[in-house]
C-alpha atoms as a printed R data frame, in Angstrom:
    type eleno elety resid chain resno       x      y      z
1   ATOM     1    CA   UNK     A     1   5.604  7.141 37.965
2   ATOM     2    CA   UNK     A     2   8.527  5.113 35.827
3   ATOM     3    CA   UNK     A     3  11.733  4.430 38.293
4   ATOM     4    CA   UNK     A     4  15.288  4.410 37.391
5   ATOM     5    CA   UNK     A     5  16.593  0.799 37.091
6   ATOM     6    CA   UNK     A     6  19.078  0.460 40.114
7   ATOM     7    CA   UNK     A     7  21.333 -1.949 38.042
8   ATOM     8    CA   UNK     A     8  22.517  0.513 35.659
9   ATOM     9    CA   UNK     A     9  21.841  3.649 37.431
10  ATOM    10    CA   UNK     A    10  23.676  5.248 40.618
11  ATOM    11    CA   UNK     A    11  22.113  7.616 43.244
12  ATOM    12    CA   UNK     A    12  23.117 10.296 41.860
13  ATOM    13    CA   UNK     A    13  22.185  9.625 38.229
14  ATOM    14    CA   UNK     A    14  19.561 12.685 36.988
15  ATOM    15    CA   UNK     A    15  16.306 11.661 36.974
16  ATOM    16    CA   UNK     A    16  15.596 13.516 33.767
17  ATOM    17    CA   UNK     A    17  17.488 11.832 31.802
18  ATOM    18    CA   UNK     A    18  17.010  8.192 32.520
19  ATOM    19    CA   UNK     A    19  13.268  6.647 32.176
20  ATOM    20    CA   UNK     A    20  11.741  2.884 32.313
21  ATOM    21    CA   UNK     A    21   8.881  2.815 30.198
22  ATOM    22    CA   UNK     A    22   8.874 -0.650 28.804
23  ATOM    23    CA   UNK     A    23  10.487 -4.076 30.515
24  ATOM    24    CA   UNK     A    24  11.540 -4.977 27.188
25  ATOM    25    CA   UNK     A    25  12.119 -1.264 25.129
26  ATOM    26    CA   UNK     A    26  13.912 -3.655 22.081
27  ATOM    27    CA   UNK     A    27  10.767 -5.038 21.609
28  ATOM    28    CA   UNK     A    28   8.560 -2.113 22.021
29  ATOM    29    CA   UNK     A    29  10.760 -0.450 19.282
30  ATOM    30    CA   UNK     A    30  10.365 -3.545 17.076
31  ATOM    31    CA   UNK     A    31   6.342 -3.336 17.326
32  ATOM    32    CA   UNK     A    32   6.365 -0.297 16.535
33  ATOM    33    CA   UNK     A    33   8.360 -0.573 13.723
34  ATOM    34    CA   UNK     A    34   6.044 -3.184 12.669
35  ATOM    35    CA   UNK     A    35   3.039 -1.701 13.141
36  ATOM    36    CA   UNK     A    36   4.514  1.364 10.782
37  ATOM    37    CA   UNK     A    37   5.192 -0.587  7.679
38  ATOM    38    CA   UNK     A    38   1.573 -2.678  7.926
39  ATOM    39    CA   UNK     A    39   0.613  1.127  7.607
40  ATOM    40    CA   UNK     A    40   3.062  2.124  5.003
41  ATOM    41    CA   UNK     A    41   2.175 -0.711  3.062
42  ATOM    42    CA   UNK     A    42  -1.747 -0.451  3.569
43  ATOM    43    CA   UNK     A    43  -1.178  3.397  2.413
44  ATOM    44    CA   UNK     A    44   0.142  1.872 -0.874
45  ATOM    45    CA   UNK     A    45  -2.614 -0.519 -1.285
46  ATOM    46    CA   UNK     A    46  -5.413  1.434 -0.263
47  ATOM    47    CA   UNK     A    47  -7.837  1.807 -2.970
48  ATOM    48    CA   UNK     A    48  -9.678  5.296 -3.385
49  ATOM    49    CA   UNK     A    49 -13.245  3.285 -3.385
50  ATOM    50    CA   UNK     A    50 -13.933  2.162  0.406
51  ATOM    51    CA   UNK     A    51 -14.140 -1.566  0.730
52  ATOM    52    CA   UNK     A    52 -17.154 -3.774  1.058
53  ATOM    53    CA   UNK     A    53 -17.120 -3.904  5.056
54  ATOM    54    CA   UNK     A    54 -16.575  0.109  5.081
55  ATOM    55    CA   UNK     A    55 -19.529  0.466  3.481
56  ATOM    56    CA   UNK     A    56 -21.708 -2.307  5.971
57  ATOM    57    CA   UNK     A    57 -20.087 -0.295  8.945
58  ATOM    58    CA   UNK     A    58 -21.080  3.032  7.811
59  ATOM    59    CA   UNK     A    59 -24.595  2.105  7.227
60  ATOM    60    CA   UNK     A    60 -24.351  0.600 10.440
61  ATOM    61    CA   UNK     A    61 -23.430  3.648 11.590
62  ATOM    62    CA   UNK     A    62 -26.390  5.652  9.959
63  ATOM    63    CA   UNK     A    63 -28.510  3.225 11.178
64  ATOM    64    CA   UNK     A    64 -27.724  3.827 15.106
65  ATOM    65    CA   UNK     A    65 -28.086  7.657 15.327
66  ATOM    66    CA   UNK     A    66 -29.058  9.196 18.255
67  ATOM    67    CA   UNK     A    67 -28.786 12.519 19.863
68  ATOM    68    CA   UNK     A    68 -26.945 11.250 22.023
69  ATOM    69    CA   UNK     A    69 -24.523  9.257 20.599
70  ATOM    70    CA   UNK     A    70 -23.835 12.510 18.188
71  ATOM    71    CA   UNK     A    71 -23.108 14.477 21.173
72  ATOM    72    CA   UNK     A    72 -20.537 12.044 22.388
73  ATOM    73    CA   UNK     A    73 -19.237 11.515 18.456
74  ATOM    74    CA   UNK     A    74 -18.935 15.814 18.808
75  ATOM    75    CA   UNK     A    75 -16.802 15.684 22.724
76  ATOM    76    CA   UNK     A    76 -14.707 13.357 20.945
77  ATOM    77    CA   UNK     A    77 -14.028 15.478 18.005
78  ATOM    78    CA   UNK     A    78 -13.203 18.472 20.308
79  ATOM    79    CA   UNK     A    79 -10.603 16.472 21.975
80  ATOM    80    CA   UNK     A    80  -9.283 15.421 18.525
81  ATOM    81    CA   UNK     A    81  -8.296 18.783 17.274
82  ATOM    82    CA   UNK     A    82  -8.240 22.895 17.660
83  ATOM    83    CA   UNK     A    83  -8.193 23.532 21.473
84  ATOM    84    CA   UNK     A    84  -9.203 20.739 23.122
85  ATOM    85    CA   UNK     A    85  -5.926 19.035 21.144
86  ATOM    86    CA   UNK     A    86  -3.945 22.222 22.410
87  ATOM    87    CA   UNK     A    87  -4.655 22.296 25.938
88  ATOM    88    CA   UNK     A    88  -4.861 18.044 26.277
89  ATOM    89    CA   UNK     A    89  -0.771 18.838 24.855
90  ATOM    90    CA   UNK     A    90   0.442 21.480 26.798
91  ATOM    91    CA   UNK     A    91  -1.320 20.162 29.923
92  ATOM    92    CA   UNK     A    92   0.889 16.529 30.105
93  ATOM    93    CA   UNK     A    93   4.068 18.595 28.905
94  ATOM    94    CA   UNK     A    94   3.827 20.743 31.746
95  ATOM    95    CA   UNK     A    95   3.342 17.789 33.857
96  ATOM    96    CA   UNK     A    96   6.503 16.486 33.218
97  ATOM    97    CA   UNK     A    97   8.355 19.634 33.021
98  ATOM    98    CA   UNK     A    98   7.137 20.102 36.244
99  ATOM    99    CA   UNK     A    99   8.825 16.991 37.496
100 ATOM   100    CA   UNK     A   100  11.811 17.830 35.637
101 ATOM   101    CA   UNK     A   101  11.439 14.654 33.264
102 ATOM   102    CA   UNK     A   102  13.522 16.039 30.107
103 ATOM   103    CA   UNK     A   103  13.954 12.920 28.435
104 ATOM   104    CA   UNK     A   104  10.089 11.779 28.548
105 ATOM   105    CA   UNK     A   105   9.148 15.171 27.698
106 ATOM   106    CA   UNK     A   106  11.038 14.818 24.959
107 ATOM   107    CA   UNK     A   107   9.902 11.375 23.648
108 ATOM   108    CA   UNK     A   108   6.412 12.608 24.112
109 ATOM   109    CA   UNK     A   109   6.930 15.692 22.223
110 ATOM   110    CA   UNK     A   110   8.315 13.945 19.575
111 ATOM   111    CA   UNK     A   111   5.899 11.505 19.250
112 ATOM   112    CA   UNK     A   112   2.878 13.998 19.099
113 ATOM   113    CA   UNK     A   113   4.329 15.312 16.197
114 ATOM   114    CA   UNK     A   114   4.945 12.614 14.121
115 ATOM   115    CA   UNK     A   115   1.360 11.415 15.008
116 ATOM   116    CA   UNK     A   116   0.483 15.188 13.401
117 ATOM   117    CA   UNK     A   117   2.908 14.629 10.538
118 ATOM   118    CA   UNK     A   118   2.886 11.267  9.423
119 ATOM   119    CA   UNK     A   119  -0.837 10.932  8.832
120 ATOM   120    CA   UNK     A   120  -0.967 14.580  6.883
121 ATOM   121    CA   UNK     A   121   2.263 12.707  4.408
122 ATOM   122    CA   UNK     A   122  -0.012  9.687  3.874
123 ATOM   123    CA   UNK     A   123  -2.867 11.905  3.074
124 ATOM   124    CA   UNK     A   124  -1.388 13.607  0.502
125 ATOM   125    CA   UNK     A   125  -0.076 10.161 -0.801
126 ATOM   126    CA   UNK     A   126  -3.002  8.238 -0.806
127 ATOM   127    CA   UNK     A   127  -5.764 10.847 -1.721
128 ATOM   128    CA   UNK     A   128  -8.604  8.877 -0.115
129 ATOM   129    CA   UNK     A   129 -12.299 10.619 -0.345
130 ATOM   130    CA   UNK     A   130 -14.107 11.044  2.759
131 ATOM   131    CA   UNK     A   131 -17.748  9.200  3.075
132 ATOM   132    CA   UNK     A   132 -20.469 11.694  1.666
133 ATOM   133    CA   UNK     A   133 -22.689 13.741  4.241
134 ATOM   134    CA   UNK     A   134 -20.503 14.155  7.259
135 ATOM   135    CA   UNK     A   135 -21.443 15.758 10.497
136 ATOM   136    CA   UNK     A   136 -18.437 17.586 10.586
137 ATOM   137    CA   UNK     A   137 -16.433 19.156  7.870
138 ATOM   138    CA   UNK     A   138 -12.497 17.882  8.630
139 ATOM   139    CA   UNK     A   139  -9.861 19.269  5.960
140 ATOM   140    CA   UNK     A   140  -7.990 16.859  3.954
141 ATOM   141    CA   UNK     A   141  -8.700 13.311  2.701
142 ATOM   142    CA   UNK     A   142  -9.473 10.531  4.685
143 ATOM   143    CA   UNK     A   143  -6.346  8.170  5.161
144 ATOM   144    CA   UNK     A   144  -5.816  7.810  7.701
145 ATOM   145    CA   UNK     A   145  -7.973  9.450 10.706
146 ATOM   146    CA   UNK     A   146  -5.469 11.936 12.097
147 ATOM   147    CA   UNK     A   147  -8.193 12.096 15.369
148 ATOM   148    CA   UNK     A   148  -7.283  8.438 15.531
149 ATOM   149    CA   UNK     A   149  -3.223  8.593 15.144
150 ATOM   150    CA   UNK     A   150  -3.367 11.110 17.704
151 ATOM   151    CA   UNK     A   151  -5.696  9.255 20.216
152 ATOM   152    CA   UNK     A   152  -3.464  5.949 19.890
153 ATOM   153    CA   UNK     A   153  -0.103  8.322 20.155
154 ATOM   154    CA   UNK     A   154  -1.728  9.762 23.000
155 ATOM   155    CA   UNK     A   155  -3.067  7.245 25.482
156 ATOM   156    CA   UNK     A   156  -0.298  4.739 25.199
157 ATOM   157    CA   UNK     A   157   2.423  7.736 25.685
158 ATOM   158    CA   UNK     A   158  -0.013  8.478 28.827
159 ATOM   159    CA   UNK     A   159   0.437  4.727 30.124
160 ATOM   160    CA   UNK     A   160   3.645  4.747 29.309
161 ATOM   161    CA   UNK     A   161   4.355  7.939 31.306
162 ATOM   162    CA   UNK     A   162   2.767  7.473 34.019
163 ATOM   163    CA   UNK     A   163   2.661  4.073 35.227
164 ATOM   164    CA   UNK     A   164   5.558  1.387 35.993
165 ATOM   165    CA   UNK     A   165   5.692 -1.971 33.474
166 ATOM   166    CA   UNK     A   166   4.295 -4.755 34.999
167 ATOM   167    CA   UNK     A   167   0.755 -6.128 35.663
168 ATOM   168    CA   UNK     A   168  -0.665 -3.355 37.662
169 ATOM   169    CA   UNK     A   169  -0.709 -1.495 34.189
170 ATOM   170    CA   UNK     A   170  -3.448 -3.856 32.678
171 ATOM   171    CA   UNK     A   171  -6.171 -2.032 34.136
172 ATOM   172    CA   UNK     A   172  -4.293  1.258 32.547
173 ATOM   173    CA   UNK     A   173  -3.945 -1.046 28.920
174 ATOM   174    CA   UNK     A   174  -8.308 -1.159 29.182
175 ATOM   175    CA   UNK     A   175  -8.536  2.300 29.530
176 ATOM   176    CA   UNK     A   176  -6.166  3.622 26.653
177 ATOM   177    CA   UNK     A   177  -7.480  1.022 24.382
178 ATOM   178    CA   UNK     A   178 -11.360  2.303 24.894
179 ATOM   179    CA   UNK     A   179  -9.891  5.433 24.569
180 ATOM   180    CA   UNK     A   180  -8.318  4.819 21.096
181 ATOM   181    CA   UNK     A   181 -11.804  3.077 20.114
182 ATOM   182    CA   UNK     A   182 -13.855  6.324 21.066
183 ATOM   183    CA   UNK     A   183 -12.536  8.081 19.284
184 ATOM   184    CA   UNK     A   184 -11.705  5.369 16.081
185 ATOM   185    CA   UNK     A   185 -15.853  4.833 16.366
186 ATOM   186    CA   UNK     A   186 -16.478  8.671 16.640
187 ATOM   187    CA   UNK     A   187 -14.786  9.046 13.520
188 ATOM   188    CA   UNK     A   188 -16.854  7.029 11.959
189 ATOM   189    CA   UNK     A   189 -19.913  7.928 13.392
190 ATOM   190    CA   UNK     A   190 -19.934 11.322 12.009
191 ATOM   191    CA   UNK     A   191 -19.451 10.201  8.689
192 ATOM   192    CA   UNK     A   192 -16.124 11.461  7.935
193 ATOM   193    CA   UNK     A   193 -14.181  8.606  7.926
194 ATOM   194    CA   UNK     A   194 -14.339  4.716  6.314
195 ATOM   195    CA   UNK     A   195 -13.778  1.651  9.079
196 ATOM   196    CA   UNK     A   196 -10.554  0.902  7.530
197 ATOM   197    CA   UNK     A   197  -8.937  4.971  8.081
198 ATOM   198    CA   UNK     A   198  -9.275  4.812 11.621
199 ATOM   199    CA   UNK     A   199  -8.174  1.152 11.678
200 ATOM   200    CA   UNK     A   200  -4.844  2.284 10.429
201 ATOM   201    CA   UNK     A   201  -4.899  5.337 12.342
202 ATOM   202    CA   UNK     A   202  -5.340  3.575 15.052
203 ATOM   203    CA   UNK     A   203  -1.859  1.030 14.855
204 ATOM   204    CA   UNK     A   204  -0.341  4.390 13.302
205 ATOM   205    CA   UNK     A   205  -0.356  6.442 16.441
206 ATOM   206    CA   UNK     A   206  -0.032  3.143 18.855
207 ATOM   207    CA   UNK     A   207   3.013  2.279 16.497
208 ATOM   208    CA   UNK     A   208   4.339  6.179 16.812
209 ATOM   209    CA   UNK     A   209   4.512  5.746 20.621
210 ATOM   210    CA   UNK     A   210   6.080  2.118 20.877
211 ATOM   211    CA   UNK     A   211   8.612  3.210 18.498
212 ATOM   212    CA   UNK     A   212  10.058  6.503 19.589
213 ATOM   213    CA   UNK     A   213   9.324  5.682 23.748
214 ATOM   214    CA   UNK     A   214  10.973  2.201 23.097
215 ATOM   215    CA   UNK     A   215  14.099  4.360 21.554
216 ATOM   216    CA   UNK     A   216  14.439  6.764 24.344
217 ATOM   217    CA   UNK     A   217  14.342  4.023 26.766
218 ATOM   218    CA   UNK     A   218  17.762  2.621 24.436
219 ATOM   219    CA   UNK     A   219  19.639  5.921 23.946
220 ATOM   220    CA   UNK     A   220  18.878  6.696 28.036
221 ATOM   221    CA   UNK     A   221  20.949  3.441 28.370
222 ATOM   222    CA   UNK     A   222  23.646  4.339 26.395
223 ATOM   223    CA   UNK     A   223  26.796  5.913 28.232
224 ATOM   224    CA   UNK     A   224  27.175  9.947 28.234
């Protein structure tokens, strides 16, 4: 779990209210930041056709069905959305109610929903079709994947929250970033998404997290 830092913090500074999630939280908030406006601007310059290498990777895609690779494509879709999404929520929130951690309750709260209402803004703005002959049948247009915002929101606000900066989180950095790749290539998979969607979807929801964790770390700093 994150520890206060004992140069700026007394004894009996709250716990709740004072978190460590990044070494450097400037930086953190400038990557995010970053990663936001490659977004923003790729959301501009999207076109509504999918590009050339959208189209090799979906036929790629086509090409490697399985039974069992849809079944996996389906558990990942489940924890994308409707109750699996629910329940993955509620379940960390408790958590860290539980152990009375207001302010990265709060950071994560926030954070899920921007990764639900940023990508349903960009949506509207960009209009993208979905590939033909999906799986599934998702609402909406298709930039960018809203599974994959939430799944690179998700498991870097769950490294983040649970483990201490440093190199004993590298094994932790694997796991979130298969993770966020699951579900980017279950997106695909099933046909309702182009490669380049869950691309940005992907630095969308990892940018989400860097940006508003990184500024809680700040304003926790800051005198009451």
């Amino acid at each position: 779990m994150p520890q206060p830092e004992s140069a700026t913090l007394s004894e009996d500074t709250p716990r709740s209210t004072h978190e460590r999630f990044f070494a450097d939280p400037v930086r953190a908030r400038r990557t995010g930041l970053a990663l936001l406006g490659v977004v923003a601007l790729v959301a501009v310059l999207v076109p509504a056709e999918p590009l050339a290498l959208d189209r090799r990777w979906s036929e790629a895609m086509r090409g490697v069905e399985s039974p069992l690779l849809e079944h996996a494509a389906l558990v990942f879709n489940a924890l994308g959305s409707g109750l699996g999404w629910a329940l993955s929520l509620v379940a960390v929130g408790a958590v860290l109610l539980l152990a009375r951690r207001r302010l990265a309750f709060i950071a994560f709260a926030v954070a899920e929903f921007a990764a639900s209402l940023i990508p349903s803004l960009l949506k509207a703005l960009t209009g993208r079709p979905r590939p033909p002959d999906g799986l599934v049948h998702p609402v909406g247009s298709s930039f960018p994947s809203g599974h994959t915002t939430y799944a690179g929101a998700t498991c870097v606000a769950l490294v983040l929250l649970f483990t201490e900066p440093g190199p004993r989180r590298r094994p932790w950095w694997t796991v979130a970033t298969l993770g966020i790749a699951g579900m980017a290539w279950s997106r695909t998979y099933l046909q309702v998404h182009w490669l380049s969607d869950v691309v940005a979807g992907a630095l969308l929801g990892i940018g989400i997290a860097l940006l508003v964790f990184g500024a809680a770390q700040l304003l926790s700093r800051r005198p009451a």
